[in-house]
TILUM-209927 format. One record per residue (C-alpha): residue in three letters; chain; x, y, z. Coordinates in nm, 4 decimals, decimal comma, padded with zeros to 6 digits, always signed. Example, Ala and Ser with C-alpha at 12.3 -4.5 7.8 and 13.67 -1.06 7.14 Angstrom:
<nodes>
<node residu="ALA" chaine="A" c1="+01,2300" c2="-00,4500" c3="+00,7800"/>
<node residu="SER" chaine="A" c1="+01,3670" c2="-00,1060" c3="+00,7140"/>
</nodes>
This chain:
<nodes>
<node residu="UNK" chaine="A" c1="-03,7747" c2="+00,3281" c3="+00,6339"/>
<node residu="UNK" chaine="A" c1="-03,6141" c2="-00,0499" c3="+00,6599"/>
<node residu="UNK" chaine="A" c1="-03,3910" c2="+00,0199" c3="+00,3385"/>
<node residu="UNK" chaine="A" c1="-03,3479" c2="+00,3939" c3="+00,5169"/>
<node residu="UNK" chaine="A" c1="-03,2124" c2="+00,1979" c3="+00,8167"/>
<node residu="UNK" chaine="A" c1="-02,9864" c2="-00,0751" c3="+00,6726"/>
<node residu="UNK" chaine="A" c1="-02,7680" c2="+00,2029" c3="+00,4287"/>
<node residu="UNK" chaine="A" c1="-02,7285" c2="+00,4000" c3="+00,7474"/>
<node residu="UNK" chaine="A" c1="-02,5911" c2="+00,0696" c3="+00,9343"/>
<node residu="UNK" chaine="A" c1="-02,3621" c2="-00,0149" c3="+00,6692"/>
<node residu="UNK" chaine="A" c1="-02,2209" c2="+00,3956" c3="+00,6739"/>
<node residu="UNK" chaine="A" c1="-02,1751" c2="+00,2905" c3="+01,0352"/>
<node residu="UNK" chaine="A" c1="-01,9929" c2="+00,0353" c3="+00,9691"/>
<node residu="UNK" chaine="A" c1="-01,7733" c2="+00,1954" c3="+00,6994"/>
<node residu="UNK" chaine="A" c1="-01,7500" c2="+00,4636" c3="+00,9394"/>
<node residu="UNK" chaine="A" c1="-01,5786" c2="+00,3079" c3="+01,2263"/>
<node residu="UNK" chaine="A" c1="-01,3130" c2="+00,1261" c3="+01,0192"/>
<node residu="UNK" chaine="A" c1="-01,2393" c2="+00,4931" c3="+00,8941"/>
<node residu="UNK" chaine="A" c1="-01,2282" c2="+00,6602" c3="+01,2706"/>
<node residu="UNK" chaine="A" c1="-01,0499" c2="+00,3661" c3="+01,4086"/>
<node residu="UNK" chaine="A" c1="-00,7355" c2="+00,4654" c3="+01,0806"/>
<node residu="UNK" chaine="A" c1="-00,7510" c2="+00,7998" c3="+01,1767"/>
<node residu="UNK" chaine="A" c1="-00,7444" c2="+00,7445" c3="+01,5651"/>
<node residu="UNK" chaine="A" c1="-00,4739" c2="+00,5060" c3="+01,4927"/>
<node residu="UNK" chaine="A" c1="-00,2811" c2="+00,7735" c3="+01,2742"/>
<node residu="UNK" chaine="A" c1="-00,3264" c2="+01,0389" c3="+01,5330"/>
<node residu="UNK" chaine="A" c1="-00,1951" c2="+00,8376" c3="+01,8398"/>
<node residu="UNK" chaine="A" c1="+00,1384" c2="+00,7279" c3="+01,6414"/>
<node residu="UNK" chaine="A" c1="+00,2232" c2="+01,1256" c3="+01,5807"/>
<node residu="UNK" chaine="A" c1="+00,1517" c2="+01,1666" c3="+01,9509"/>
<node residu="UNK" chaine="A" c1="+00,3125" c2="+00,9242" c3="+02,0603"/>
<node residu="UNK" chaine="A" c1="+00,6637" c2="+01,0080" c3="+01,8408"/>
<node residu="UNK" chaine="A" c1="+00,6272" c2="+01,3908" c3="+01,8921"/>
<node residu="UNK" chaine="A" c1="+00,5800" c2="+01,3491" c3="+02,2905"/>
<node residu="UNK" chaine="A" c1="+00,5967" c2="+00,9898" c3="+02,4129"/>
<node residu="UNK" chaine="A" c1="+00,6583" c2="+01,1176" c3="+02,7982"/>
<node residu="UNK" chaine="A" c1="+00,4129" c2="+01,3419" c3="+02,8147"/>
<node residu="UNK" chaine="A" c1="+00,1004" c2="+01,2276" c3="+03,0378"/>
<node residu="UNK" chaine="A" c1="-00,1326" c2="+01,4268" c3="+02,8061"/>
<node residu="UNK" chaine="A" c1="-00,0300" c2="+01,2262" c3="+02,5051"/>
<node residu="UNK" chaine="A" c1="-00,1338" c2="+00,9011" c3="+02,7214"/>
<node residu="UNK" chaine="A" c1="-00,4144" c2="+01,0745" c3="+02,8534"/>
<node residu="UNK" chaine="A" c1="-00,5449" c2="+01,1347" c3="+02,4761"/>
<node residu="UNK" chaine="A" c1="-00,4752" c2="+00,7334" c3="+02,3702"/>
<node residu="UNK" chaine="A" c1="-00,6574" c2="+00,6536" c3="+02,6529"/>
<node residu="UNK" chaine="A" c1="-00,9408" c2="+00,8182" c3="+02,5802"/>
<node residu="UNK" chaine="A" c1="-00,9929" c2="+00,7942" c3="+02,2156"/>
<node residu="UNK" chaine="A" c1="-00,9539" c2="+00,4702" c3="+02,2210"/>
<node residu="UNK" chaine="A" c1="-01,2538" c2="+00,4506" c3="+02,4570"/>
<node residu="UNK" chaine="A" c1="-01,4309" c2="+00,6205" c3="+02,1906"/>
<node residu="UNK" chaine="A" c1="-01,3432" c2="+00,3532" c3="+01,9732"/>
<node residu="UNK" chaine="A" c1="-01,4567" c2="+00,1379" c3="+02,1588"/>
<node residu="UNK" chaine="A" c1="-01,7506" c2="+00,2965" c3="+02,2203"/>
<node residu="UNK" chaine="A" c1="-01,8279" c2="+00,3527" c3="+01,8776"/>
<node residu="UNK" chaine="A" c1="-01,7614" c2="-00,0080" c3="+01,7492"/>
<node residu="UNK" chaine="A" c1="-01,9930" c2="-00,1157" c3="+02,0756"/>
<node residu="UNK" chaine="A" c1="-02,2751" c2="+00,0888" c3="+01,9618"/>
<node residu="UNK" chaine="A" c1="-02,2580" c2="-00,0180" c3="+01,6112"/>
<node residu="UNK" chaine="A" c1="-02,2804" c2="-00,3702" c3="+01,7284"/>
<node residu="UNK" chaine="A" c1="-02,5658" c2="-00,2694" c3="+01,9445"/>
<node residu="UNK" chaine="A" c1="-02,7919" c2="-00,1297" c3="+01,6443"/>
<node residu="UNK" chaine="A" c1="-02,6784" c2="-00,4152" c3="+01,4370"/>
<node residu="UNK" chaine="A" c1="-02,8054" c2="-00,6422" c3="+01,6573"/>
<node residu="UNK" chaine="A" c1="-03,1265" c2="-00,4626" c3="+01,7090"/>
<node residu="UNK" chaine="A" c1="-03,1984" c2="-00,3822" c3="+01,3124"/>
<node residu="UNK" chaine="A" c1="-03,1331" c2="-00,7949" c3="+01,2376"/>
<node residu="UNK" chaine="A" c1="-03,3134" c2="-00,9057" c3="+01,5276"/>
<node residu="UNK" chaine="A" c1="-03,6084" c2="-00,6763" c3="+01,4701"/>
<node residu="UNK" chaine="A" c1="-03,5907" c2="-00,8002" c3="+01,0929"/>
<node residu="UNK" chaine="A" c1="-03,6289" c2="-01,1042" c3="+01,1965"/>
<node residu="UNK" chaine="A" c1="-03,9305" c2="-01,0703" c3="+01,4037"/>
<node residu="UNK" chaine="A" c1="-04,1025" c2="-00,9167" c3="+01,1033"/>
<node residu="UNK" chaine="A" c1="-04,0114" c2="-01,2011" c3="+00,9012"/>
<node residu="UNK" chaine="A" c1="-04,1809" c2="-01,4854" c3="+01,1409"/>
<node residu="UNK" chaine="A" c1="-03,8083" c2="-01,6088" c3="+01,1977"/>
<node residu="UNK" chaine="A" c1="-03,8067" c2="-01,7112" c3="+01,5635"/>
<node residu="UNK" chaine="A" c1="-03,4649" c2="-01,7979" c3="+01,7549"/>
<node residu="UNK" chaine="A" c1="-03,4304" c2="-01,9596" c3="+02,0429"/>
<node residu="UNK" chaine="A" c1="-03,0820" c2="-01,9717" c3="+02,1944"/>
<node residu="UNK" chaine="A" c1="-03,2010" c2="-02,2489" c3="+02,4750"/>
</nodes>
C-alpha cells in the first residue's frame, strides 16, 4: 500500500505541472481571442483557483504521506 501511495503522489505531482501548461495555454487563447470580455476574466480567475487548489492539495498529501512515513520509521521532529 506505501509503494501504492508514493507512485500515486509522484502522478500528482507530474500531474499538476501538466494542468498548470494547459491552464496556462488555455488562458493566453482567451485572453487574445476576447481580452474585454468579463467571461474570459471570469474563467482566469477561476481556473487559476483550481490551480491553486490543486497544487495546495498536493502539498497537503505530501506532507501527510512523509510525515506519516516518518512516524513509522521512529523519526521524531520537533519544530520547537
Amino acid at each position: 500500500m506505501e509503494l501504492f501511495l508514493a507512485w500515486l503522489l509522484r502522478q500528482m505531482r507530474r500531474a499538476r505541472i501538466v494542468f498548470v501548461g494547459l491552464y496556462l495555454v488555455v488562458v493566453a487563447g482567451f485572453v487574445y481571442a476576447e481580452p474585454r470580455s468579463a467571461w474570459t476574466w471570469l474563467i482566469v480567475l477561476l481556473g487559476a483557483l483550481l490551480c491553486i487548489g490543486i497544487w495546495g492539495l498536493v502539498g497537503f498529501w505530501h506532507y501527510v504521506f512523509t510525515q506519516r512515513r516518518e512516524r513509522e520509521n521512529g523519526i521524531e521532529r520537533s519544530d520547537g
